[in-house]
Structure formats: structure tokens, C-alpha cells
VEXDREN-2710 file (C-alpha; in Angstrom, 1 decimal):
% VEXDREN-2710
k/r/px/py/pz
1/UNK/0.0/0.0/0.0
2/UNK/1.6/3.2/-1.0
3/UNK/1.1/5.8/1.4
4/UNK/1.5/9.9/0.4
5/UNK/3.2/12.0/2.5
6/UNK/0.6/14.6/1.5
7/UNK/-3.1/14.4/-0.4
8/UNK/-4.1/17.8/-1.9
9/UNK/-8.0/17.6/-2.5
10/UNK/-8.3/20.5/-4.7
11/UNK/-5.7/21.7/-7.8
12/UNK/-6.9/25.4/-7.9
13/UNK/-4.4/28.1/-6.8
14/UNK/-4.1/26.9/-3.0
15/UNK/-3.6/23.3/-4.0
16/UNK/-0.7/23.8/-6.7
17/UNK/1.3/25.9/-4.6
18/UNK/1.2/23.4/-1.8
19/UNK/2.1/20.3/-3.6
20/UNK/4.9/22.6/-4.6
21/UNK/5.9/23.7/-1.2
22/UNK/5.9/20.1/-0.2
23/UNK/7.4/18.5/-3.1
24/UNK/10.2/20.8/-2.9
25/UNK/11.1/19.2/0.7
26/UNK/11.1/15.8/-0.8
27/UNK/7.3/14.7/0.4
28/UNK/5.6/12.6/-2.0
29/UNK/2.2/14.6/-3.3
30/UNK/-0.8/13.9/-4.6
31/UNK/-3.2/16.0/-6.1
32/UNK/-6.8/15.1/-6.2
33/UNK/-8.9/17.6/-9.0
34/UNK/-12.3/17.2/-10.1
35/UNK/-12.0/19.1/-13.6
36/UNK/-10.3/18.2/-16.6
37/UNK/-7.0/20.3/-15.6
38/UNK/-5.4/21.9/-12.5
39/UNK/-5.4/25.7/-12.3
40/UNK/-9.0/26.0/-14.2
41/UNK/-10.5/28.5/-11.9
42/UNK/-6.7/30.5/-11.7
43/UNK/-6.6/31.0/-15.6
44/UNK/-9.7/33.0/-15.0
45/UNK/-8.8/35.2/-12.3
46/UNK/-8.1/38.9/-12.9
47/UNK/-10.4/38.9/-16.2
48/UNK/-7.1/36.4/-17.9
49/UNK/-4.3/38.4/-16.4
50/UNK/-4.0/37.4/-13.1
51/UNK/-3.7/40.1/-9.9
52/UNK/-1.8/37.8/-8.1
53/UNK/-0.7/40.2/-5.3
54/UNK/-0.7/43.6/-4.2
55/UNK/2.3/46.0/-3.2
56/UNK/0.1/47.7/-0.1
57/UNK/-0.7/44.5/2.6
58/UNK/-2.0/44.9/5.8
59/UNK/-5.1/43.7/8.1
60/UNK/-7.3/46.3/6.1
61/UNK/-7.4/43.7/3.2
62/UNK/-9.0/40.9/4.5
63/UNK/-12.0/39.8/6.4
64/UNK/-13.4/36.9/8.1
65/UNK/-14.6/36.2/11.9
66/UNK/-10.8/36.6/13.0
67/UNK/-8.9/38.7/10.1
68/UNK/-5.6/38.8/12.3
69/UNK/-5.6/35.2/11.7
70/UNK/-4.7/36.5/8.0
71/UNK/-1.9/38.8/9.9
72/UNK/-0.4/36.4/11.8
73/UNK/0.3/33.9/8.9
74/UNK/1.2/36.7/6.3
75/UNK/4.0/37.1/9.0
76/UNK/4.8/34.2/8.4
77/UNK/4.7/34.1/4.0
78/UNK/3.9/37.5/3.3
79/UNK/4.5/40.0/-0.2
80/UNK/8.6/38.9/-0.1
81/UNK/8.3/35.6/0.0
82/UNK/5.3/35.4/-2.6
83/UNK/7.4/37.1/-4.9
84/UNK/10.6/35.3/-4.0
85/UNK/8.3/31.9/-4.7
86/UNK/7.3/33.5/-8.4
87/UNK/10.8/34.1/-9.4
88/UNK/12.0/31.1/-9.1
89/UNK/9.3/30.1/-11.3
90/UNK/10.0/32.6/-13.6
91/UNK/7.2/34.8/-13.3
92/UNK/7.9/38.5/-13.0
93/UNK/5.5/41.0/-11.3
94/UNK/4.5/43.9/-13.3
95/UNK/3.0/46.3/-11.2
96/UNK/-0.2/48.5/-11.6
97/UNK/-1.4/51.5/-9.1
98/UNK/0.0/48.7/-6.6
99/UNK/-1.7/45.4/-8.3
100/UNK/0.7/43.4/-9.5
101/UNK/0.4/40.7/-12.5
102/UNK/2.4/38.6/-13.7
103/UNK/4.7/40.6/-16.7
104/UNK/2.9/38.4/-19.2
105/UNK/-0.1/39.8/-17.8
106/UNK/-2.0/36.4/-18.9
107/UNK/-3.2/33.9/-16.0
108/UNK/-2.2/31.5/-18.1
109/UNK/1.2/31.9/-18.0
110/UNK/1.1/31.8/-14.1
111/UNK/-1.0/28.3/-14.4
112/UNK/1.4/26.7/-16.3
113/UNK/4.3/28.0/-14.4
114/UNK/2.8/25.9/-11.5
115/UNK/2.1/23.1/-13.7
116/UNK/5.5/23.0/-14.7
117/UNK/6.4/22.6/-11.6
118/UNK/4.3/20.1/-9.9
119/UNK/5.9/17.9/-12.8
120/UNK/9.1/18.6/-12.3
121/UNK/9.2/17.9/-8.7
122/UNK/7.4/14.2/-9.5
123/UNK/4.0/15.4/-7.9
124/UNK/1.6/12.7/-8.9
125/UNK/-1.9/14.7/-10.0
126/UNK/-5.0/12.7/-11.4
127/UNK/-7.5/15.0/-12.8
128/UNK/-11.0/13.9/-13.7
129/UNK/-11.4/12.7/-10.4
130/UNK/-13.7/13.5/-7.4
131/UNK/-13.2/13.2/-3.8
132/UNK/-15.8/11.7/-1.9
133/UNK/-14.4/12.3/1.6
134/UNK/-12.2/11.1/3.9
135/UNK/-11.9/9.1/7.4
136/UNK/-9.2/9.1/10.0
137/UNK/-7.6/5.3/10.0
138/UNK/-3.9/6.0/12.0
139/UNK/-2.9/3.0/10.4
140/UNK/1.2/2.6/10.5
141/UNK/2.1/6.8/8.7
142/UNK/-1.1/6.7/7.1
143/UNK/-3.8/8.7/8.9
144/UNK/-5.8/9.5/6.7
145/UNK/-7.9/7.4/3.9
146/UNK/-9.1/9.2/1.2
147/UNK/-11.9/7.9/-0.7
148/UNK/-12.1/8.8/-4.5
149/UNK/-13.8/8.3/-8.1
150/UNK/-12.6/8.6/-11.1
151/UNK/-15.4/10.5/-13.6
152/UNK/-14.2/9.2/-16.9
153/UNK/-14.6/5.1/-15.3
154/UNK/-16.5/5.5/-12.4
155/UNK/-13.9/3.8/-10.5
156/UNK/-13.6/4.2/-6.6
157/UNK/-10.1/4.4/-5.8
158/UNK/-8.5/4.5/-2.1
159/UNK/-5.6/6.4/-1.3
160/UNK/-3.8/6.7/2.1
161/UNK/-1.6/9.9/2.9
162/UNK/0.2/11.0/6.0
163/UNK/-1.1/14.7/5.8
164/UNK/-4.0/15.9/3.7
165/UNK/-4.4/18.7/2.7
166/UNK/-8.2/20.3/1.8
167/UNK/-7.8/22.9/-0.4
168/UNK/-11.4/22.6/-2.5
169/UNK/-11.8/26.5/-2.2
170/UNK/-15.4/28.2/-1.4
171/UNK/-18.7/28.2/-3.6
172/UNK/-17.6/31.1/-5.8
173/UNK/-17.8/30.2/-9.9
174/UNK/-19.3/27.2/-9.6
175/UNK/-18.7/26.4/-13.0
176/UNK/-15.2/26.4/-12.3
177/UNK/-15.5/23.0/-9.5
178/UNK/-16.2/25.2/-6.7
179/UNK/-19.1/23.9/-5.0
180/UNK/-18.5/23.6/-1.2
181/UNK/-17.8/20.2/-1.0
182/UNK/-14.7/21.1/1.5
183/UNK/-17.2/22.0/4.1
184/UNK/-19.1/18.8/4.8
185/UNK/-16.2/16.9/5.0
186/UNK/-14.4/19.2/7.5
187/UNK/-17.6/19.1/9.4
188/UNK/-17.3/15.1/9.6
189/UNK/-14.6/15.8/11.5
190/UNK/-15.9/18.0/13.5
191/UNK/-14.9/21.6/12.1
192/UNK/-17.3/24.5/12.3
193/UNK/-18.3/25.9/9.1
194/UNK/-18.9/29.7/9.0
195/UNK/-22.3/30.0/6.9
196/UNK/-20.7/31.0/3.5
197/UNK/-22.0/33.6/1.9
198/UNK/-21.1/35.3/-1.9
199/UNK/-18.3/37.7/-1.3
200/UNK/-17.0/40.7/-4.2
201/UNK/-20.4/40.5/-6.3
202/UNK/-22.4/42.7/-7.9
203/UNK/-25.8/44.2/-5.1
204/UNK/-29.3/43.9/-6.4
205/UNK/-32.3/46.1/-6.1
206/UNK/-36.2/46.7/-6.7
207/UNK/-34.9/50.6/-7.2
208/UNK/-37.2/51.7/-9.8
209/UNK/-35.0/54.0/-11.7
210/UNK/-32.3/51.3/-12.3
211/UNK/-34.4/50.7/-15.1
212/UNK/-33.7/53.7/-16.5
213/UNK/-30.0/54.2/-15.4
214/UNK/-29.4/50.8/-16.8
215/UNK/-25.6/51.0/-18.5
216/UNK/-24.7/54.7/-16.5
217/UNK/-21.4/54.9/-15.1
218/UNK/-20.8/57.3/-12.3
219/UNK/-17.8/58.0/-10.5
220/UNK/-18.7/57.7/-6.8
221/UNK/-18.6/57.8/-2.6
222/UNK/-20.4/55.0/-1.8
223/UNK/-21.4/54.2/1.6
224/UNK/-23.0/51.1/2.9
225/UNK/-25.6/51.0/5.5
226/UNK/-27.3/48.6/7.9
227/UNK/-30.0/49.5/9.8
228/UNK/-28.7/52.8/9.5
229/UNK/-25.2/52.3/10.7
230/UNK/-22.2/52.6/8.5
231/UNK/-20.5/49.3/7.5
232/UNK/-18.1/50.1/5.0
233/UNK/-17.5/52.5/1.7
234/UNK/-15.2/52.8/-1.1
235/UNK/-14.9/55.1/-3.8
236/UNK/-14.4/54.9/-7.7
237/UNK/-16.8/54.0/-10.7
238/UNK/-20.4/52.6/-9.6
239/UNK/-21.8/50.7/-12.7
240/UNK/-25.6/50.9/-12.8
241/UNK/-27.3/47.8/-14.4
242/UNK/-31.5/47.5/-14.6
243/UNK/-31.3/44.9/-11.3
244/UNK/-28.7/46.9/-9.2
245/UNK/-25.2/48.2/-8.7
246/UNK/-21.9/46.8/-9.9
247/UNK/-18.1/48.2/-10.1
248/UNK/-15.1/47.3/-7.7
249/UNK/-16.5/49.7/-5.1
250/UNK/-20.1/48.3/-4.7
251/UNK/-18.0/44.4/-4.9
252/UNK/-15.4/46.0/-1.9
253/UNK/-18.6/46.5/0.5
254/UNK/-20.8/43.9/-0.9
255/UNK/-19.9/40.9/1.8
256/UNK/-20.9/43.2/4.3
257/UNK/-24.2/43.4/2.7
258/UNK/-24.5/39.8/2.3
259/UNK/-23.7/39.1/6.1
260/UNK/-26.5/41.9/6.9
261/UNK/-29.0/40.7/4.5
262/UNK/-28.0/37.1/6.1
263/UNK/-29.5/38.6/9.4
264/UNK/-32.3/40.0/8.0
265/UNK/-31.0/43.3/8.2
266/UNK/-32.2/46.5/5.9
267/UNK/-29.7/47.6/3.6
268/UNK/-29.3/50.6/1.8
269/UNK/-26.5/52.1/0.0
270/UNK/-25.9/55.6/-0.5
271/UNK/-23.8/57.7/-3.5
272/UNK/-22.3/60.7/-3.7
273/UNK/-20.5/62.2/-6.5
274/UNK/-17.6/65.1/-6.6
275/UNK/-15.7/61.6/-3.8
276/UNK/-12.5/64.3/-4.5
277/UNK/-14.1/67.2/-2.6
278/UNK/-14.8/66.9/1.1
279/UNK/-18.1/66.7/2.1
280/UNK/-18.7/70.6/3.5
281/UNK/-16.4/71.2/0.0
282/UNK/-19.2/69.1/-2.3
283/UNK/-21.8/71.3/-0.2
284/UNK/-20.2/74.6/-0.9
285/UNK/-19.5/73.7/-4.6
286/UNK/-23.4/72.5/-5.5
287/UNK/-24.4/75.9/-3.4
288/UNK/-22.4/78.4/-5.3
289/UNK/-23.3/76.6/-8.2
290/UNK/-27.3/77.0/-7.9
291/UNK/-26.4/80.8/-6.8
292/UNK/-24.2/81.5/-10.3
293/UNK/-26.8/79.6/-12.5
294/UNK/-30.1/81.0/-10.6
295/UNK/-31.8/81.5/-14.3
296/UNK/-31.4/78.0/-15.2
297/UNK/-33.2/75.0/-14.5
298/UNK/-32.2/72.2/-12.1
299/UNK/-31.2/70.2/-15.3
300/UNK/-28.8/72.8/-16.9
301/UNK/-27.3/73.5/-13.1
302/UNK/-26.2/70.0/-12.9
303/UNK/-25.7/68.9/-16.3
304/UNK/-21.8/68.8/-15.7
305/UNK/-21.7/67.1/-12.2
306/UNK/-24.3/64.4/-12.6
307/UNK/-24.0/61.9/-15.9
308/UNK/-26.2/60.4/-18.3
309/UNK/-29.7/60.8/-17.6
310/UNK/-29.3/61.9/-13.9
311/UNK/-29.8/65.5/-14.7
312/UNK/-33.4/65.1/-16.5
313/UNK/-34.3/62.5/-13.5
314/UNK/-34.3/64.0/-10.6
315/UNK/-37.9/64.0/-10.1
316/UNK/-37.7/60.6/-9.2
317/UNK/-34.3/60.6/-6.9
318/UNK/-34.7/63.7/-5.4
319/UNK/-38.4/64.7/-5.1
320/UNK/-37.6/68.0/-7.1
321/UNK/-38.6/68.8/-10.7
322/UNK/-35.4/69.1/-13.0
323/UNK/-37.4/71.6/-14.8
324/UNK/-37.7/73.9/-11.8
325/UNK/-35.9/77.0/-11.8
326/UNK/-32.5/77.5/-8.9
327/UNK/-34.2/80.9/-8.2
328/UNK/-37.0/79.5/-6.7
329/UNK/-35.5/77.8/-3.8
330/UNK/-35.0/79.6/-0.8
331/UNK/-32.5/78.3/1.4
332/UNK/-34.2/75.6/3.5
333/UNK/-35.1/73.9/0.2
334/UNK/-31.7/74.7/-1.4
335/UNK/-30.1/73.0/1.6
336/UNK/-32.5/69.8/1.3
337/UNK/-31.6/69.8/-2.6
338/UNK/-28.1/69.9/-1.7
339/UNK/-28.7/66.9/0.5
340/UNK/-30.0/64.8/-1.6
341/UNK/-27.9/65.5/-5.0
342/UNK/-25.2/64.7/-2.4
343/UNK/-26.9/61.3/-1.3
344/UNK/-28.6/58.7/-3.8
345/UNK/-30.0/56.1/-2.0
346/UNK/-30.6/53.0/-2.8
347/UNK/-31.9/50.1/-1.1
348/UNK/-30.1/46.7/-1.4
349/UNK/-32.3/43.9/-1.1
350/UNK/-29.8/41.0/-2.1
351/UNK/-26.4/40.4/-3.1
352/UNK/-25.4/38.2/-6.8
353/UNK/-25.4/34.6/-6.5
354/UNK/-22.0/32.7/-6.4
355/UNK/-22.3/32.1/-10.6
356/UNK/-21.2/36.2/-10.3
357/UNK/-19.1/36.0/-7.0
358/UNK/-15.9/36.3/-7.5
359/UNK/-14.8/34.5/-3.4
360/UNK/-17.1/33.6/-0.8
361/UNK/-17.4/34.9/2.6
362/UNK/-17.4/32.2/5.6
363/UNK/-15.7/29.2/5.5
364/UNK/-14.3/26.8/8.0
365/UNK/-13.9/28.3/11.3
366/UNK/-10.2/29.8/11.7
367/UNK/-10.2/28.9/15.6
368/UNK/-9.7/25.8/15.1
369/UNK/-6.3/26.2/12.3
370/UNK/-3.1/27.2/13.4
371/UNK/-1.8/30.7/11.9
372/UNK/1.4/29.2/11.5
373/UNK/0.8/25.9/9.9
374/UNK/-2.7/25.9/8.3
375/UNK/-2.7/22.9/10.5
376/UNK/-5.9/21.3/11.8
377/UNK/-6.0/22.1/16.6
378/UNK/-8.5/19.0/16.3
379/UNK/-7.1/16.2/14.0
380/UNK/-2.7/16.1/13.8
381/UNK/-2.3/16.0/10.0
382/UNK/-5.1/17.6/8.5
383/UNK/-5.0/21.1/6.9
384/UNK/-6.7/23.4/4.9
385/UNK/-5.6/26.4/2.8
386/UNK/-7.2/29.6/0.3
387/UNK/-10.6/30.0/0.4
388/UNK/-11.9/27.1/2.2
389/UNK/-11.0/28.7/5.4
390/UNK/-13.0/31.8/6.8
391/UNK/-11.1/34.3/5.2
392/UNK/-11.6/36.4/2.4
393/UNK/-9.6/39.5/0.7
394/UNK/-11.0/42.8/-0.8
395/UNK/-10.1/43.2/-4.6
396/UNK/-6.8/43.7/-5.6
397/UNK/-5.0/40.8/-5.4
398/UNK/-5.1/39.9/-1.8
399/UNK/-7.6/36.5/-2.5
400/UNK/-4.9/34.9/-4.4
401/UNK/-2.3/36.2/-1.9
402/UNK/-4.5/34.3/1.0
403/UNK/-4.0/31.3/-1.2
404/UNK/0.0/31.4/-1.9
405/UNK/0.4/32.7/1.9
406/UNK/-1.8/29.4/3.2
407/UNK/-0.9/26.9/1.0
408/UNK/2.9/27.6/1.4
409/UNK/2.4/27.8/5.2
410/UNK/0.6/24.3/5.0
411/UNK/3.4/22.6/2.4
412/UNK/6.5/23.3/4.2
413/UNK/4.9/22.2/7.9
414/UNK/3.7/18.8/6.4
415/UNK/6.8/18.5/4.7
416/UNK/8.7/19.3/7.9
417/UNK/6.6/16.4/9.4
418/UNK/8.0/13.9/7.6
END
């Protein structure tokens, strides 16, 4: 009976780089991956051009129940190390407003970089081939037995490993493999799964004028609100579509609208051009403005600060006729104008589905990982890496970061094992 050193369920980002890590210490690998190739949902990532890091790292980017757990291991394999790890693949970052790429700029390049790799170092990898879970044995250096089948002959296979690894990532792009499998496994041996959720998505709305904004593109504040109280805001271009709000802003705040709506939570977000002006400066700006242009209709006065069809539409947003005059305000009206030009609100009543997410939010409970190993506090051997785990980055890079930080954390421990 051969017996792994390591079993990778999963050959997306996490999983490659840890059968690397591994490998590269002389443990024997296998990599278990349900799609036709390893790397799929990677060669998508960054629209084909693969934001694999980012230059500006810190606690801000991530999120989760316990984000310092994020810290702590980026610590451990943080921006210097990733890079260090690229190079000697041969991939060079090129670097964009602090996103960096690979110089290629294609995904693809990256993929088969790791590819490469995994074959170099002898790592065995069976694609085509679905894991249906797992079981504890502690039978001589095998602990685990991993139970799998393969798709093109419907053959159940056993394999035995030393250390397994779960990388099967979250529920994001389904279409890619991800389908939350990871969690019901983990929970068989007892690991708490946080309730995932779809993380940097698009937010949807019953907003009637969406319909008639649908295609708009505005350059923003936006602010999100629960019950009232701020949970986050970005700023940037807000895309208007005829069910809601996309753009990398509205995706930056949208898992805490999904963990909100999750609670039952109202939800509203709230946008506000001339971002580059302070607020009292945006104020000041829209006032001298109606002052200057007191002949001219609402329409005309804001022609040049709101886009598209805004202008001939506030009626509907702001309660005030676009054909109305700026000389006929007087200043408590003015002031209540000023308000609401300054603050478009729309309600949020649910998030994308996963087919649009681009991570998920939740995952398997971080308490119960060590920071430094990725290794299981409950079972000795078992780990779990990228986006399986409760923790999930803003855009820019830092998901994929999680993933090479985690998975390289995981590979050199189980190697050290050995």
C-alpha cells in the first residue's frame, strides 16, 4: 500500500502551490482535482491576467470572523516571500497602481508556471477525479484514507496519505469546481463551518429608476448602510445595471451586505459624486453653483456634475422637478436639494449569486487552524488552505495572496513532518 506523505484535494491556486511547497522538501504529493485540468479556476482570475498580489498589505485587506488570523500567517509568507516563490518560477510581477500581475499579464502563464512545476518535482496529480471524503484510520504513517472516483470510469479508488491537505476552495464560480464540497467533509470531523456567503459581487435592487439608469457609469462615494449604521464604503466607478449596482467599489462593500441581509437586516447604500471634494467642499461647490446659475433650470445646473440621464431624472431621486428653476429655492429647500444630489439612495435587497461572486465569505472556522501551519488544533495532519477557510480578501489581489500565503504555510509544515 503506498502511502502519500501529502493528499491535496483540490488543484486550484491553493492546492498547486502546496504540492509545490511540499514537493520541494522531498514529500511525495498527490493532487486530487475534479476538472479536466489543474489551475482552471486561476486561468480566470483577474479577467485572464491574473492580480496575483498587491504591493500595499495589511489587516485592512482581509475579512473573516478573525482577520488577524490573515496577519499572523502573512507574517509568516507575506509580499517577499510570494514574490521570491514567483521568481523562481519565472514569473515577473509587473505592477499596476499597486496590483501586481504577472509581466505576461495572462493567468495562463502563471498556471502553467505551476504546472510545470508540480511535474518537475514528481508530484503525482490525477485529474477527472472527485473526492468523496475522507476518514481518520492511523494505520502505521497513514492517517488519513481518502476515498475517491474517477469521472471518466466510475472507478472508486482509495488512497492513504500522512497529511492531507483540503484545499477545495469556497462556492464562488461554480462552473469552475467550486461547490462547497470542502465544508461537509471538514464538518465530519468535526470543524465548524462559518455560513458561507457570496463575497465581491455585484448588489441587487427593486430601485425603480435602475431601469432607466441601466448602463450609467458614475464616479462615486459610496457608503453602505445597515439598519442605518455605516458598515463600509469605497470610492471609484459605480456601474448601474437594470437589477442593481456593480463596479469594484459596490464588490469592496458587498460581503458586508451579504452578512447583513443574512441577518435580516435592511440595507441601503448611499452615493455621492464630486468623492474628491470633502463633504462641506461638495456642499459649498453644488451651493455656489445653484447661486451663479439662478436662471437655469435644475437640469442645466447639474448637467456637468451628474451623468447620463441623472440631470433630467431628478424627479424621481430627489423629489424636485429638474425643470424647476434654482431661483425659486429659498435656502431651506436649497439646503435639502443639496442633500439629496449629495446622497442617492438605494436600497439593497440581495447580493449576486456565487455564478457572479468572485470568493465567498465564511468558511471553515479559523479557531480551530493554526496561523502558522494551516494545521488542523483538532485532528494532527489535517489542513486546509485559500478560500476554504473563513477568510476572504478585498479586490486587488489579496484573494490569491491568501492562497500562496496558506498553501505555502501548509506545504513546508507537512513536509517538515515527515
Amino acid at each position: 500500500m503506498q502511502v502519500y506523505d501529502l493528499i491535496v484535494i483540490g488543484g486550484g491556486a491553493s492546492g498547486m502551490v502546496a504540492g509545490i511547497a511540499a514537493a520541494s522538501a522531498g514529500a511525495s504529493v498527490l493532487i486530487i482535482e475534479k476538472n479536466d485540468q489543474v489551475g482552471r479556476k486561476l486561468k480566470m482570475t483577474g479577467n485572464g491576467k491574473c492580480n496575483f498580489s498587491n504591493s500595499r498589505q495589511g489587516r485592512f485587506a482581509y475579512c473573516g470572523a478573525d482577520p488577524d488570523f490573515a496577519v499572523r500567517a502573512l507574517e509568516k509568507f507575506g509580499l517577499k516571500e510570494t514574490l521570491n516563490f514567483f521568481s523562481r518560477l519565472g514569473i515577473f510581477p509587473y505592477e499596476k497602481a499597486g496590483y501586481l500581475y504577472p509581466a505576461t499579464q495572462e493567468a495562463a502563464s502563471v498556471q502553467g508556471a505551476l504546472l510545470h512545476r508540480l511535474l518537475a518535482l514528481g508530484v503525482s496529480i490525477q485529474t477527472r477525479t472527485s473526492c468523496r471524503g475522507f476518514i481518520s484510520v492511523c494505520r502505521g504513517r497513514a492517517r488519513y484514507k481518502v476515498m475517491a472516483v474517477d469521472l471518466d470510469s466510475q472507478v472508486r479508488q482509495a488512497h492513504f496519505c500522512h497529511s492531507l491537505l483540503l484545499a477545495s476552495g469556497g462556492m464562488a464560480a461554480p462552473a469552475s469546481g467550486s461547490t462547497g464540497d470542502g465544508y461537509y467533509w471538514a464538518k465530519k470531523l468535526g470543524h465548524r463551518v462559518i455560513s458561507p456567503l457570496p463575497a465581491l459581487v455585484p448588489l441587487k435592487s427593486d430601485w425603480p429608476l435602475l431601469r432607466k439608469l441601466a448602463g450609467l457609469r458614475m464616479q462615486a462615494e459610496i457608503h453602505l448602510l445597515a439598519n442605518g449604521r455605516e458598515m463600509a464604503w469605497d470610492r471609484g466607478e459605480i456601474q448601474f445595471n437594470r437589477d442593481g449596482i456593480s463596479g469594484i467599489p459596490v464588490l469592496q462593500v458587498s460581503r458586508h451586505a451579504a452578512c447583513a441581509l443574512k441577518e435580516g437586516i435592511s440595507v441601503e447604500i448611499r452615493l455621492s459624486p464630486l468623492f474628491w471634494l470633502t463633504m462641506e467642499q461638495r456642499r459649498q461647490k453644488l451651493s455656489d453653483l445653484l447661486r451663479e446659475m439662478s436662471e437655469e433650470t435644475l437640469k442645466e445646473c447639474f448637467r456637468g456634475i451628474l451623468p447620463g440621464p441623472l440631470p433630467g431624472l431628478l424627479k424621481e431621486w430627489t423629489g424636485y422637478s429638474p425643470e424647476k428653476r434654482a431661483k425659486e429655492f429659498d435656502v431651506s429647500a436649497k439646503e435639502d436639494l443639496i442633500h439629496r444630489v449629495l446622497c442617492m439612495v438605494i436600497p439593497v435587497s440581495r447580493t449576486g449569486d456565487y455564478k457572479q461572486a468572485q470568493t465567498t465569505a465564511g468558511g471553515l472556522a479559523t479557531e480551530q487552524f493554526s496561523s502558522d501551519t494551516m494545521e488542523s488544533l483538532l485532528f494532527p495532519g489535517f489542513y486546509a488552505a485559500g478560500e476554504v477557510l473563513d477568510i476572504d480578501g478585498i479586490c486587488g489581489g489579496y484573494n490569491l495572496q491568501w492562497a500562496w500565503t496558506s498553501a505555502c504555510l501548509a506545504g513546508a509544515s507537512i513536509a517538515g513532518e515527515r
